[in-house]
C-alpha positions in Angstrom: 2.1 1.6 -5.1 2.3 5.1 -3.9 6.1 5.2 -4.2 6.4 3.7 -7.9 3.1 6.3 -9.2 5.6 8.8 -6.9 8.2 7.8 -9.2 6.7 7.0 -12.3 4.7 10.7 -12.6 7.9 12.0 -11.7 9.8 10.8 -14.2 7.1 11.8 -17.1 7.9 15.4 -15.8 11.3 15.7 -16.3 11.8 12.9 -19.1 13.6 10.8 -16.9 14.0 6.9 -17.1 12.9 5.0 -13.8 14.9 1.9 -12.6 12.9 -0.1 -9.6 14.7 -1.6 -7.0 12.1 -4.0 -6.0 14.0 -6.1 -3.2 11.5 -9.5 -3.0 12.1 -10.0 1.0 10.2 -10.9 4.1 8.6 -7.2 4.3 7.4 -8.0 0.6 8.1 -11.8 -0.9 6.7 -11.2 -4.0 7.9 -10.7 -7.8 6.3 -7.5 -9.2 5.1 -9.2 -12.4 3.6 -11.9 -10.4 1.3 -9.1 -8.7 0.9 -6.7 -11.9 1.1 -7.0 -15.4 2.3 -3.7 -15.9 2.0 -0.3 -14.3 1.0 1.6 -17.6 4.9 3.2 -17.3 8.4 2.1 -18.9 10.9 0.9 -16.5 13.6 -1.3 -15.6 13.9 -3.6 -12.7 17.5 -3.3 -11.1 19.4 -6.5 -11.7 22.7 -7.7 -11.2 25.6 -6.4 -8.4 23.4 -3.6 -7.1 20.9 -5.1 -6.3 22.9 -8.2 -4.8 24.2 -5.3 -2.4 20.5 -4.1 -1.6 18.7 -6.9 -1.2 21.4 -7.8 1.7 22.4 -4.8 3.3 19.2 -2.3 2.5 16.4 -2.3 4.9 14.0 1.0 5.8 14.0 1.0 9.5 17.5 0.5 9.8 18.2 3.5 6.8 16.1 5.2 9.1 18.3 4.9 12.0 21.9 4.9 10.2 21.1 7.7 7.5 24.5 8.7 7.1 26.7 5.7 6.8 23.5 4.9 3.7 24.2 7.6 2.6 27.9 6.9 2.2 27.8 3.3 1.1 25.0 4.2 -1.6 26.9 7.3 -2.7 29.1 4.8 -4.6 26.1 4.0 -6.7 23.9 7.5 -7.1 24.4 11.3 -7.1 21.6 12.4 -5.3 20.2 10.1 -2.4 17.1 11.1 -0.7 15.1 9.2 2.3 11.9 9.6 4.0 12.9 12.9 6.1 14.2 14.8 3.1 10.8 14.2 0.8 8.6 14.8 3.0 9.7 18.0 3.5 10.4 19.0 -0.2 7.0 20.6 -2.2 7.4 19.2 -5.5 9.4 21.8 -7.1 12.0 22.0 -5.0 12.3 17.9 -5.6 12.7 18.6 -9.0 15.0 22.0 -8.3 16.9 19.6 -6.0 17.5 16.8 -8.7 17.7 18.6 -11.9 21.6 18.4 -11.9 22.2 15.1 -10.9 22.8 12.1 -13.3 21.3 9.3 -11.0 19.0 10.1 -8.3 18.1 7.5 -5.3 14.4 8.0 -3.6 14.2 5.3 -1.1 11.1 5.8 0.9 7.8 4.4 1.5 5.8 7.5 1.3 4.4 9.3 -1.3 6.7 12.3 -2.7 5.1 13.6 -6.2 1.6 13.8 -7.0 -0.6 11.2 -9.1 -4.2 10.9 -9.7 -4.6 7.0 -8.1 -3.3 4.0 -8.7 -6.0 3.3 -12.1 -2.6 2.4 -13.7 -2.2 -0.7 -12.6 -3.1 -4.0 -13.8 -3.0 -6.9 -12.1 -1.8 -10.3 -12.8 -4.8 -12.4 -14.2 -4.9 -15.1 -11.4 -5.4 -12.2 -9.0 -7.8 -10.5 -10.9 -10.1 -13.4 -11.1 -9.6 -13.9 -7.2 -11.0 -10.4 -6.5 -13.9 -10.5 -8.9 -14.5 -14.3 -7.3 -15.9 -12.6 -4.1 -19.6 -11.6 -4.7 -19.9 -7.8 -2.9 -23.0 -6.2 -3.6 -23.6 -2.9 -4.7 -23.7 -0.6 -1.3 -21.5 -2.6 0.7 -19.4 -1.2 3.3 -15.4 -1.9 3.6 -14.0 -2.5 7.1 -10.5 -2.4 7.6 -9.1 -3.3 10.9 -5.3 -2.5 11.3 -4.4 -4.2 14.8 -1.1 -5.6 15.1 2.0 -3.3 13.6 0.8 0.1 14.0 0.9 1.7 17.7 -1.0 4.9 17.0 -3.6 3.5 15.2 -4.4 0.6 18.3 -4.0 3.6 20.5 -6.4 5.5 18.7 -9.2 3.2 17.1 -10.6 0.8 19.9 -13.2 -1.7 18.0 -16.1 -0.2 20.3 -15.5 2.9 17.3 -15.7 0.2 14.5 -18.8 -1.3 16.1 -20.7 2.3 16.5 -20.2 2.9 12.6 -21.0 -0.3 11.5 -24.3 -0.5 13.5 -25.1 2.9 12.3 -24.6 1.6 9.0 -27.3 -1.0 9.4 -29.7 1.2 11.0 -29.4 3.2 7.5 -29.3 -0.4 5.5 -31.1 -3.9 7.2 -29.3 -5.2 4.2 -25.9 -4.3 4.1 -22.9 -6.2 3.9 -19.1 -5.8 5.2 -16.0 -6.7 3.7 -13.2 -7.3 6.5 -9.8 -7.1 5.7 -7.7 -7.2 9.0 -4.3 -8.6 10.1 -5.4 -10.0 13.4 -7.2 -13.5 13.4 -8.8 -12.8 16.8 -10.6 -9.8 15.4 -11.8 -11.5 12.2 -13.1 -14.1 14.5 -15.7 -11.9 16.5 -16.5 -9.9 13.6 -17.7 -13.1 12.2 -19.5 -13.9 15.7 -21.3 -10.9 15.8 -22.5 -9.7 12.2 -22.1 -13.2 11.3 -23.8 -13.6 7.1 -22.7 -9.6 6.8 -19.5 -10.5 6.6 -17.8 -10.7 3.7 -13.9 -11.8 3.8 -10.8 -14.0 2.4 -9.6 -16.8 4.3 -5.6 -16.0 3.5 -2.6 -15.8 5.5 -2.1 -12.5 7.8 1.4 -12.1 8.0 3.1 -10.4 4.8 6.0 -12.7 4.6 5.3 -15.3 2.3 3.5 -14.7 -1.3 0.4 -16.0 -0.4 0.2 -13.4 2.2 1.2 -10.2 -0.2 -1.7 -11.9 -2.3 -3.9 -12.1 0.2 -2.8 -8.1 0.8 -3.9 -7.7 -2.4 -7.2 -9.0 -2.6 -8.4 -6.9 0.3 -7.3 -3.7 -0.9 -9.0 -4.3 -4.1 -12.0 -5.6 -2.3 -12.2 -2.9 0.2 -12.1 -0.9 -3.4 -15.3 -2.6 -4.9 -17.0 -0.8 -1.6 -19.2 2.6 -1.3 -17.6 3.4 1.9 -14.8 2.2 3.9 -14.5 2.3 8.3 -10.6 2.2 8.9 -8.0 4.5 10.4 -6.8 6.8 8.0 -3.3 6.7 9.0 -3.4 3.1 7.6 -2.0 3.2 4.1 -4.0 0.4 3.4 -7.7 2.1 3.4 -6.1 5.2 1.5 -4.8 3.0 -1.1 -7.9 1.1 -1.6 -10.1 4.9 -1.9 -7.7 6.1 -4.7 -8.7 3.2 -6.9 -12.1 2.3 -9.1 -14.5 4.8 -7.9 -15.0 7.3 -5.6 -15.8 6.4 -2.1 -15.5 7.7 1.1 -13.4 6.7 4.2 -15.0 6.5 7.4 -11.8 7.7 10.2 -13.0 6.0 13.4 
């Protein structure tokens, strides 16, 4: 979501047309338009040869690791090609400056590189719009977002004794609160529940990301974790920061 608002804000400022190259694979096995309805933005979804030839060859941790030879094979396609290392490091108008000549430009990242206000743009399919609103979170609840099984720093820094301290503290404030837990470990979900037991609030879904019933299930927890006043997370998790930038404002608890 943060790259296509990237993209899509972008391409407003420089009246440019935005093509997605939305490659439905393990890391996302999903069809846009069976997540969104639309984005609020015109743009075309890359069909046909190309994106035969990135949906097979084209994966970010190995563009990552080979940048040049990328480079090279996806020159046959774009003008300009830019990865994670060269956005990150561009303010956005030297992106612009940078890309103002070219005819085609590829941005193939998974960070943010061009402002936008959140992510109020998008609308999501009906069937997962009445999933989220299915779950009854009362007004005051806290999110809880536990990130514990593909990010090193954030298991390095965040031990669940720091999840435990805030949560407490936020039932010493509130006898009544309530928690919605979105995490990708089934252990943790499982003492959670032992422990704060009818606080809980949470989805019974699939953890891993590789089917569509697990991007759904994604889905709904981001969105829930959005219904929330405040949400305890890591703030190096995406996740959490996506789920703060959309409804209304709410603050992120960094344990």
């Amino acid at each position: 979501m943060r790259v296509l608002n990237s993209a899509f804000y972008l391409s407003k400022d420089i009246n440019a047309e935005t093509t997605l190259v939305w490659l439905k694979k393990a890391e996302l096995n999903a069809d846009f338009f069976r997540i969104f309805e639309h984005a609020s933005f015109d743009f075309k979804l890359l069909r046909g040869f190309r994106y035969k030839v990135f949906l097979k060859f084209v994966k970010h941790i190995y563009i990552n690791q080979y940048p040049k030879l990328y480079r090279f094979i996806l020159g046959i396609f774009f003008d300009k090609i830019l990865f994670d290392s060269d956005v990150q490091s561009l303010s956005s108008e030297t992106l612009i400056e940078q890309i103002s000549s070219s005819k085609s430009v590829l941005i193939a990242t998974c960070y943010e590189f061009y402002p936008f206000p959140g992510f109020d743009n998008f609308k999501l399919n009906k069937d997962l719009e009445a999933k989220i609103t299915s779950f009854q979170i009362p007004e005051g609840s806290i999110g809880v977002h536990i990130r514990r099984t593909d990010h090193v720093d954030i298991i390095k820094e965040s031990s669940l004794d720091n999840y435990h301290v805030e949560m407490r503290k936020c039932i010493a404030e509130n006898q009544n609160v309530k928690f919605y837990l979105a995490t990708d470990d089934a252990v943790v979900k499982a003492e959670f529940l032992n422990i704060y037991n009818s606080r809980i609030i949470t989805q019974d879904a699939p953890l891993n990301r590789d089917s569509e019933a697990g991007i759904f299930g994604g889905i709904v927890d981001i969105y829930n974790l959005a219904r929330c006043n405040k949400i305890i997370c890591n703030v190096k998790s995406s996740f959490a920061v996506t789920a703060k930038l959309i409804g209304k404002e709410k603050e992120l608890i960094n344990v």
